[in-house]
N, CA, C and O of each residue as an XYZ file, in Angstrom:
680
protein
N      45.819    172.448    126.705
C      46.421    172.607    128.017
C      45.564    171.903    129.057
O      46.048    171.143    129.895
N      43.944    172.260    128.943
C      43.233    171.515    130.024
C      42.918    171.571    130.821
O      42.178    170.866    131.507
N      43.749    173.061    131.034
C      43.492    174.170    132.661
C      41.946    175.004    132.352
O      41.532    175.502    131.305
N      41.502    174.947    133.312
C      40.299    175.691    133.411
C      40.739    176.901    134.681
O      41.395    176.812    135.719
N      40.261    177.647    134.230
C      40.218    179.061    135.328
C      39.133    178.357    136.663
O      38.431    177.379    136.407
N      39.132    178.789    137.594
C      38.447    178.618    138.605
C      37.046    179.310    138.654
O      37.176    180.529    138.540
N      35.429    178.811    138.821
C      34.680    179.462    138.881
C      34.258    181.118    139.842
O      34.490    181.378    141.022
N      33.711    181.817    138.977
C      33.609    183.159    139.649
C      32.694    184.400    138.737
O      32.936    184.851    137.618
N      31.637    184.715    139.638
C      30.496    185.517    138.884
C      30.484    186.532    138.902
O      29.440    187.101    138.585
N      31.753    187.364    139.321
C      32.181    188.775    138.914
C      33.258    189.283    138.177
O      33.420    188.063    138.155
N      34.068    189.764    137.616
C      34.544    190.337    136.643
C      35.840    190.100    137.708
O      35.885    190.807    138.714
N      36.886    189.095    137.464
C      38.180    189.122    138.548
C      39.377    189.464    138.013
O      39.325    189.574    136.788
N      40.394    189.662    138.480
C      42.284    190.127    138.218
C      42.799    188.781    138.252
O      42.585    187.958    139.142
N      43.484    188.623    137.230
C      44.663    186.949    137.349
C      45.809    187.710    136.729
O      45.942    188.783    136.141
N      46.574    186.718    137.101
C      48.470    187.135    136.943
C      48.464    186.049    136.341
O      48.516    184.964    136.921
N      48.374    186.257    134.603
C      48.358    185.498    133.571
C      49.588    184.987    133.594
O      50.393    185.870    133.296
N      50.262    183.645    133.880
C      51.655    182.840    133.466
C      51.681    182.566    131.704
O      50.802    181.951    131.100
N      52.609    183.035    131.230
C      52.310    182.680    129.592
C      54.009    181.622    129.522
O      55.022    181.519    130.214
N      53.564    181.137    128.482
C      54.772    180.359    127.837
C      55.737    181.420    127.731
O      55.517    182.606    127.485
N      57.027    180.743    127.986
C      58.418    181.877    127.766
C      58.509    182.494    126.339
O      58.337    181.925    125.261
N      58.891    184.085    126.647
C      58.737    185.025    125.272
C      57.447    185.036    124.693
O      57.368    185.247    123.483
N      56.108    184.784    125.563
C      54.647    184.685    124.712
C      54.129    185.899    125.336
O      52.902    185.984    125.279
N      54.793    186.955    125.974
C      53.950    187.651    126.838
C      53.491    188.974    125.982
O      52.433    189.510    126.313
N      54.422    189.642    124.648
C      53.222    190.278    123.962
C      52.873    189.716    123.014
O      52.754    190.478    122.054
N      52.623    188.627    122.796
C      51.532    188.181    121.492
C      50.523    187.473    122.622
O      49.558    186.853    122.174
N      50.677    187.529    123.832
C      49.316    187.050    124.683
C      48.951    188.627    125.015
O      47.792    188.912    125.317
N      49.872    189.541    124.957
C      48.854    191.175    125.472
C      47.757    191.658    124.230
O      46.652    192.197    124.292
N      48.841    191.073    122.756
C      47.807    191.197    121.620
C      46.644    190.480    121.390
O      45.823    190.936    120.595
N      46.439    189.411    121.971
C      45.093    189.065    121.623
C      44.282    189.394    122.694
O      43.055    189.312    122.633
N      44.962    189.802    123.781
C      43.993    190.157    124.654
C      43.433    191.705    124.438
O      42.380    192.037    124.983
N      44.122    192.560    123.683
C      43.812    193.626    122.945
C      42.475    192.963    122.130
O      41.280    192.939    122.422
N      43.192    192.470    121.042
C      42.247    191.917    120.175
C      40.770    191.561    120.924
O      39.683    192.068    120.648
N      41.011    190.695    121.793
C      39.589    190.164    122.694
C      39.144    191.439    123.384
O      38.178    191.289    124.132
N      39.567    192.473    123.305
C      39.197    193.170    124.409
C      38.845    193.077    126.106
O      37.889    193.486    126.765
N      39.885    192.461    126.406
C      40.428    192.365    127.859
C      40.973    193.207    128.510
O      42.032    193.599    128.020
N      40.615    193.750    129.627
C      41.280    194.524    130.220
C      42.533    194.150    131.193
O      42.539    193.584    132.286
N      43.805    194.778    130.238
C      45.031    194.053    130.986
C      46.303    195.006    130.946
O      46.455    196.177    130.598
N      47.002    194.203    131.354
C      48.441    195.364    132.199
C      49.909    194.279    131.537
O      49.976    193.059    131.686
N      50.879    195.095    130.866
C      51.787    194.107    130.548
C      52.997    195.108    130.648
O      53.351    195.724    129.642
N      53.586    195.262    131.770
C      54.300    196.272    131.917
C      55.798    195.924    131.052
O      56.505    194.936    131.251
N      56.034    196.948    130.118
C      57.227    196.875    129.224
C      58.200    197.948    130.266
O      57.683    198.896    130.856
N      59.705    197.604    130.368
C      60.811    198.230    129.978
C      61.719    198.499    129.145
O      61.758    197.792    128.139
N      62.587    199.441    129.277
C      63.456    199.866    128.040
C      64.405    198.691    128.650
O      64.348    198.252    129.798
N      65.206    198.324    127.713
C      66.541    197.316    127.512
C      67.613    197.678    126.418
O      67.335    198.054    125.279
N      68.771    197.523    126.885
C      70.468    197.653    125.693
C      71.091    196.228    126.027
O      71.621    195.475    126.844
N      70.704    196.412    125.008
C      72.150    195.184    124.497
C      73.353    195.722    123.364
O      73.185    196.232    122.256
N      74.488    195.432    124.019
C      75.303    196.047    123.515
C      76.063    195.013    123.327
O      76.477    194.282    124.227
N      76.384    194.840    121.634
C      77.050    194.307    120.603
C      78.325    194.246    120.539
O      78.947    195.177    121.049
N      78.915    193.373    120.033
C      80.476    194.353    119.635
C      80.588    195.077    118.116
O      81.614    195.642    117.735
N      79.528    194.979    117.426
C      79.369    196.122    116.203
C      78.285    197.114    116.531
O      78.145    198.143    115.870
N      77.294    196.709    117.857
C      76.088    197.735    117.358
C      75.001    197.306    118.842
O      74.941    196.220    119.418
N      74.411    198.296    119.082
C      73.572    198.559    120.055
C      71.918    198.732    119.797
O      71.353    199.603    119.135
N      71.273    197.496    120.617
C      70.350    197.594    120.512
C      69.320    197.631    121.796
O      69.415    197.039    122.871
N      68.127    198.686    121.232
C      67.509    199.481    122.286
C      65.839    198.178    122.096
O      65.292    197.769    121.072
N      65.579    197.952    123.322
C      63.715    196.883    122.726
C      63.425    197.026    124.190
O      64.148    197.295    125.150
N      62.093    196.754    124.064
C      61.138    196.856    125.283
C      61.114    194.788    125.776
O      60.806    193.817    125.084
N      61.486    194.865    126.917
C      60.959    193.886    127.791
C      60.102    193.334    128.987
O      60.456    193.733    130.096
N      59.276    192.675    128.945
C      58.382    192.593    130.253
C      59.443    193.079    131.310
O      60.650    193.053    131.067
N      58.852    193.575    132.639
C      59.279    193.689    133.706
C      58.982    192.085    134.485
O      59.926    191.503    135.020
N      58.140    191.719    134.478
C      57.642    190.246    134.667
C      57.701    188.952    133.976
O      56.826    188.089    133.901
N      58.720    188.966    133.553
C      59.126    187.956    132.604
C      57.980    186.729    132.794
O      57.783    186.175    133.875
N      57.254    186.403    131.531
C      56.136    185.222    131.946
C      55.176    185.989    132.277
O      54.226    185.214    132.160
N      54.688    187.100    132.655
C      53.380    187.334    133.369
C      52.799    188.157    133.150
O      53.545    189.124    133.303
N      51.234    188.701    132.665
C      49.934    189.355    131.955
C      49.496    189.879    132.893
O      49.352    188.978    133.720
N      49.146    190.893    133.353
C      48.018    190.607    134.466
C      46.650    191.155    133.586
O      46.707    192.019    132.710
N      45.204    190.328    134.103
C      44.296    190.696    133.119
C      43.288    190.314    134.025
O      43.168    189.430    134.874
N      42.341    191.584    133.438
C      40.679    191.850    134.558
C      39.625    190.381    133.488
O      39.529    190.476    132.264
N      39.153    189.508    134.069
C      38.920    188.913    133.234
C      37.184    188.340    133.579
O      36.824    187.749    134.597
N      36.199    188.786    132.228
C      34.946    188.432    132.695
C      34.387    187.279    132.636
O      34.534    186.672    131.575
N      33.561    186.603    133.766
C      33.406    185.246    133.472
C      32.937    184.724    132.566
O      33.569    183.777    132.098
N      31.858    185.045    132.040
C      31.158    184.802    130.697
C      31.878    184.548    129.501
O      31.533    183.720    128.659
N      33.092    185.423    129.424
C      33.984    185.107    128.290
C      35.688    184.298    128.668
O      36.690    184.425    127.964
N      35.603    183.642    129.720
C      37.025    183.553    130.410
C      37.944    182.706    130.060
O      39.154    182.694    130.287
N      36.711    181.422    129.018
C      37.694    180.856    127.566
C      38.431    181.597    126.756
O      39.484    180.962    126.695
N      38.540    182.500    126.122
C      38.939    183.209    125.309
C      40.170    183.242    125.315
O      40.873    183.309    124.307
N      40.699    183.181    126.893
C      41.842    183.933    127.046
C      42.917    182.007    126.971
O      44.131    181.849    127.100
N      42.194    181.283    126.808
C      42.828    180.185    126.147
C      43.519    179.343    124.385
O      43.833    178.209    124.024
N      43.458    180.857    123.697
C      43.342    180.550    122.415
C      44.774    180.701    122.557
O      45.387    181.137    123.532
N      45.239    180.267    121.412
C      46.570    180.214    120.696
C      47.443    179.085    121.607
O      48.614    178.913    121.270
N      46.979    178.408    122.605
C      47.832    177.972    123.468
C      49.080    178.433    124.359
O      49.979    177.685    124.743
N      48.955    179.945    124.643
C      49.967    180.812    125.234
C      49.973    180.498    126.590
O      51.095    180.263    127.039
N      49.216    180.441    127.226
C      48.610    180.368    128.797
C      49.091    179.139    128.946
O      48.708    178.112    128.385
N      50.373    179.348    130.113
C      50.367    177.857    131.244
C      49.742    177.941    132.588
O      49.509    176.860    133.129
N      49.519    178.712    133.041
C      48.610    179.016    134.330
C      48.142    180.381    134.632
O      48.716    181.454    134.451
N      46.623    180.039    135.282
C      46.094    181.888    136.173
C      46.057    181.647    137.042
O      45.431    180.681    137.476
N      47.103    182.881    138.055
C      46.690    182.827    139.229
C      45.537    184.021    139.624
O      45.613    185.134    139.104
N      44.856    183.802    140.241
C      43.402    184.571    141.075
C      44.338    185.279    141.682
O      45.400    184.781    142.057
N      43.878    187.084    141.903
C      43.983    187.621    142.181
C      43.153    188.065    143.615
O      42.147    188.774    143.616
N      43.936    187.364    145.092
C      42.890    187.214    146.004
C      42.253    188.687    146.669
O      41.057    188.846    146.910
N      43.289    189.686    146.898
C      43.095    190.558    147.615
C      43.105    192.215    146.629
O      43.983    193.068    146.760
N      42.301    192.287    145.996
C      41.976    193.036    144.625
C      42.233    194.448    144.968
O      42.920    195.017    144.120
N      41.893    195.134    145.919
C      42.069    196.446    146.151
C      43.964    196.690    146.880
O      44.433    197.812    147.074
N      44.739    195.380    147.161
C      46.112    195.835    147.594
C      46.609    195.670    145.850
O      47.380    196.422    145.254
N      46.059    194.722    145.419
C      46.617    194.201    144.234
C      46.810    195.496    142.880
O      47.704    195.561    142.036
N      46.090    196.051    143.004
C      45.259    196.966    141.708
C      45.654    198.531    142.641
O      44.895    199.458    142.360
N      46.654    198.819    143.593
C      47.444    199.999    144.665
C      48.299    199.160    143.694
O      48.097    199.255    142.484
N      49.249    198.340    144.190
C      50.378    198.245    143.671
C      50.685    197.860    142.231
O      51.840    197.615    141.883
N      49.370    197.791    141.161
C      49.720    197.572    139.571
C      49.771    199.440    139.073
O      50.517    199.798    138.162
N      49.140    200.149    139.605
C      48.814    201.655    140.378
C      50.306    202.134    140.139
O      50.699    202.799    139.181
N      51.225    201.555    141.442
C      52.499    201.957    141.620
C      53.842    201.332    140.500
O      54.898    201.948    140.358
N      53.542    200.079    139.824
C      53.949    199.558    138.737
C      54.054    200.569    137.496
O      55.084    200.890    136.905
N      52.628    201.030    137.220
C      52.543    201.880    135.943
C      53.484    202.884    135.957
O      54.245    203.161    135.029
N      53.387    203.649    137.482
C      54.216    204.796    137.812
C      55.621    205.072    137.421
O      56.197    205.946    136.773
N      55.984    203.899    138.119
C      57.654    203.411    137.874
C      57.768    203.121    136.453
O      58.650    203.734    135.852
N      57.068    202.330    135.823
C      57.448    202.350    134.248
C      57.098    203.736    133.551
O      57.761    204.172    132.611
N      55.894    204.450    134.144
C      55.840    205.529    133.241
C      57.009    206.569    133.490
O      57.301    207.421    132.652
N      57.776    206.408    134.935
C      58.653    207.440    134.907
C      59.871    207.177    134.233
O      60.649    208.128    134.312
N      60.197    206.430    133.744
C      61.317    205.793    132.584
C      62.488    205.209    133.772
O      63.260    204.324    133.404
N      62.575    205.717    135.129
C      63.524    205.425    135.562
C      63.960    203.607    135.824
O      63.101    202.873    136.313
N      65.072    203.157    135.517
C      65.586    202.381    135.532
C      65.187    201.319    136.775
O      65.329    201.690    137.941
N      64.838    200.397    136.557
C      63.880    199.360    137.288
C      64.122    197.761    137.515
O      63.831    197.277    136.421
N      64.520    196.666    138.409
C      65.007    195.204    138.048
C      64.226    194.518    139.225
O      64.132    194.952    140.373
N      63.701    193.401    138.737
C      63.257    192.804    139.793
C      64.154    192.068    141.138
O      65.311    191.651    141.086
N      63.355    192.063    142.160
C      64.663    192.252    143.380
C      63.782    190.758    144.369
O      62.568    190.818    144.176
N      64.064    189.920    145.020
C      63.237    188.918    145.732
C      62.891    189.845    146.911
O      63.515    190.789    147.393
N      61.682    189.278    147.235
C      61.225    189.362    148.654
C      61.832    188.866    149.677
O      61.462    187.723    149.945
N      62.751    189.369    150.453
C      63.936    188.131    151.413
C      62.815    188.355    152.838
O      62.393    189.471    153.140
N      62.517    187.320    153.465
C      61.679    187.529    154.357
C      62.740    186.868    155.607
O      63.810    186.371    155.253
N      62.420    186.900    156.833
C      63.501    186.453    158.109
C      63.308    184.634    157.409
O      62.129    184.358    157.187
N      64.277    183.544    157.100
C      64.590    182.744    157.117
C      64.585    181.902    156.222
O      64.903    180.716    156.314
N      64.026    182.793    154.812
C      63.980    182.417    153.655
C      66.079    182.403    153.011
O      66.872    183.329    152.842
N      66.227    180.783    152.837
C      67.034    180.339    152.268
C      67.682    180.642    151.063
O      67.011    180.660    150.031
N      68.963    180.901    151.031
C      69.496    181.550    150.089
C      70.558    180.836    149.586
O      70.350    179.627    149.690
N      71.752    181.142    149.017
C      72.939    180.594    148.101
C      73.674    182.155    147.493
O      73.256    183.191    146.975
N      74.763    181.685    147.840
C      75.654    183.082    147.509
C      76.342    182.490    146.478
O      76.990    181.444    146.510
N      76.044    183.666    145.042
C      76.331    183.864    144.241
C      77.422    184.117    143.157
O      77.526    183.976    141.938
N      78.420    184.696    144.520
C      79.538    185.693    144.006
C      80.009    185.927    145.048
O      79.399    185.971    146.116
N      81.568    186.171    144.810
C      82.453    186.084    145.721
C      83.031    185.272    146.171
O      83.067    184.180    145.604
N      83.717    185.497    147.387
C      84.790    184.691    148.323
C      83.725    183.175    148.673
O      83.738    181.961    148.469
N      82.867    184.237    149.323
C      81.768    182.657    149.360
C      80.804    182.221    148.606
O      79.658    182.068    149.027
N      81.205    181.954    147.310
C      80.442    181.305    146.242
C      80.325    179.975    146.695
O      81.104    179.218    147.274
N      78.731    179.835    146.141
C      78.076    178.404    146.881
C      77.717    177.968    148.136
O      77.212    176.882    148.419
N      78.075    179.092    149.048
C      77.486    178.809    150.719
C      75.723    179.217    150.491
O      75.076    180.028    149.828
N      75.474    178.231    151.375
C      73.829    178.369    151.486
C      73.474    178.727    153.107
O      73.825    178.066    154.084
N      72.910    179.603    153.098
C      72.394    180.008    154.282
C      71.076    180.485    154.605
O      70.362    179.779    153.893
N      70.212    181.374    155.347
C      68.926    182.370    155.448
C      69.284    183.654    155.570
O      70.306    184.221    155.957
N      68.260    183.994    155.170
C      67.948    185.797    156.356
C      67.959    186.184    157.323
O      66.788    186.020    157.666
N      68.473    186.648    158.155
C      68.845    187.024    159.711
C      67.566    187.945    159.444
O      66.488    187.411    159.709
N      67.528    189.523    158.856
C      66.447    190.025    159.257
C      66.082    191.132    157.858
O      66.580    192.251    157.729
N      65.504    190.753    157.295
C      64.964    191.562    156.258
C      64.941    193.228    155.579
O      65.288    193.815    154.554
N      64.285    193.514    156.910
C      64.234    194.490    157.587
C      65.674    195.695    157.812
O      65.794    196.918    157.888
N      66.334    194.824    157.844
C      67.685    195.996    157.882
C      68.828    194.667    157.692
O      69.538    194.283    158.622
N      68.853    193.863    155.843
C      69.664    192.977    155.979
C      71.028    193.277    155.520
O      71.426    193.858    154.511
N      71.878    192.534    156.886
C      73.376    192.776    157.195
C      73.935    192.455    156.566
O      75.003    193.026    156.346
N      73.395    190.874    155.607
C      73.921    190.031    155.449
C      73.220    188.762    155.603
O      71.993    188.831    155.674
N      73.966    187.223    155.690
C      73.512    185.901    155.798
C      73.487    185.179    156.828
O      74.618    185.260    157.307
N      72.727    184.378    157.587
C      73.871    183.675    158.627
C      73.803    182.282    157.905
O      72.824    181.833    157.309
N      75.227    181.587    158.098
C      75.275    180.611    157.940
C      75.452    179.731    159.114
O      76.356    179.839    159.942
N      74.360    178.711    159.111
C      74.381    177.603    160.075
C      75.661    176.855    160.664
O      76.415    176.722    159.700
N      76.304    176.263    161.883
C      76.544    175.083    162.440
C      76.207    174.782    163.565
O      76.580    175.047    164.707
N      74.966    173.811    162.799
C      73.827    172.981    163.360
C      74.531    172.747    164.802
O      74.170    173.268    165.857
N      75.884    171.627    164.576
C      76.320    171.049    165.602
C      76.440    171.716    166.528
O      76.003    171.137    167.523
N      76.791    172.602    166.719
C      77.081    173.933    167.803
C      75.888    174.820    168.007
O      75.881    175.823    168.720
N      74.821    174.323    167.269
C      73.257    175.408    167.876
C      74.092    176.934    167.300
O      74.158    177.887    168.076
N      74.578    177.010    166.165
C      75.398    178.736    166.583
C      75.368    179.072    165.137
O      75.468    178.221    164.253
N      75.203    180.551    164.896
C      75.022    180.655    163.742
C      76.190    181.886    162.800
O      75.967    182.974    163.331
N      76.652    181.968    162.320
C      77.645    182.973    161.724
C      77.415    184.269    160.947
O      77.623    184.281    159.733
N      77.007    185.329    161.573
C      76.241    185.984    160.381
C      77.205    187.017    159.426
O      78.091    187.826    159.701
N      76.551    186.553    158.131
C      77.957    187.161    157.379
C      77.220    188.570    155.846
O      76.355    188.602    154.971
N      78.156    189.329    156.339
C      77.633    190.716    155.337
C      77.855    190.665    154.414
O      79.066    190.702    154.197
N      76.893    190.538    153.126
C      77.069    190.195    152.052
C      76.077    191.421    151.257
O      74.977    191.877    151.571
N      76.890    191.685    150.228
C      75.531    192.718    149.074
C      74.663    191.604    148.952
O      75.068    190.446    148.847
N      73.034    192.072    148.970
C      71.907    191.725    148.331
C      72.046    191.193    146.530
O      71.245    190.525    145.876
N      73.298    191.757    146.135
C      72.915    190.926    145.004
C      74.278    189.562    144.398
O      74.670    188.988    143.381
N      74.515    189.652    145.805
C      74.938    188.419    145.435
C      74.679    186.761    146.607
O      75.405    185.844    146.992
N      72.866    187.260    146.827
C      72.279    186.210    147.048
C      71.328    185.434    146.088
O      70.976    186.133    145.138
N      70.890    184.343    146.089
C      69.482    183.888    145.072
C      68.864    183.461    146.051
O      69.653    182.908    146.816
N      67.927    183.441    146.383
C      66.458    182.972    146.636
C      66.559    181.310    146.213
O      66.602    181.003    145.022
N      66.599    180.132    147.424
C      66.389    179.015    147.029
C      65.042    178.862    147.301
O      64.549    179.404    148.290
N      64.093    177.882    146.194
C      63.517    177.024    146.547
C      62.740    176.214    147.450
O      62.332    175.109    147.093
């Protein structure tokens, strides 16, 4: 791969990126290595048309998170699983909310990852009447809905849409 971790002389948190579907045979060797790490599983159904099946899936599709010591921080490069670490900058919000992660998985209740819509982060509607309009976030905070732009007129349209039938562009 060729990636090197970034230098650092205390024991740090990275949000291990693994190759797609590598994320528990990268939690097993990090078992194996004895790493201290977090790979939060959920329950999943898939339902057949003969038969139903129950398996555990990352909540983080792609992603490890792992306390990792410098001295040994090759290690976590074997098998070729790892496409990128990100550094974990702000360690005490980071390690509250892996805290509140465990919680939610340990309470079994039903769980999906949801985007961060922030005021003007660009979107694309999904579903519905207006499939394929691209617009932003009016306001996060209590969102109504989309507005969609015309530029020409400085004026903007804001339109109420469920949250899940926006995506997050790019």
């Amino acid at each position: 791969m060729g990636q090197s971790l970034p230098n650092f002389t205390e024991p740090r948190w990275f949000a291990c990126h693994t190759k797609p579907r590598c994320e528990k045979k990268f939690a097993s060797l990090l078992a194996i290595e004895k790493f201290t790490h977090y790979l939060p599983l959920v329950q999943s159904v898939r339902r057949y048309a003969q038969q139903t099946k129950r398996f555990t899936k990352p909540l983080f599709p792609g992603y490890v998170f792992v306390r990792i010591e410098p001295e040994v921080k090759n290690r976590i490069y074997q098998q070729d699983l790892l496409v990128r670490s990100i550094l974990v900058e702000n360690e005490p919000i980071f390690l509250r909310q892996l805290e509140e992660v465990k919680a939610i998985v340990a309470s079994g209740l039903e769980a999906s990852l949801h985007p961060l819509l922030k005021k003007g982060t660009r979107v694309k509607v999904i579903g519905g009447p207006l499939h394929g309009l691209e617009g932003f976030v009016d306001n996060p905070a209590n969102p109504k809905g989309i507005v969609l732009s015309v530029d020409v007129l400085q004026q903007g349209l804001l339109v109420r849409l469920p949250l899940d039938l926006l995506k997050v562009l790019p």
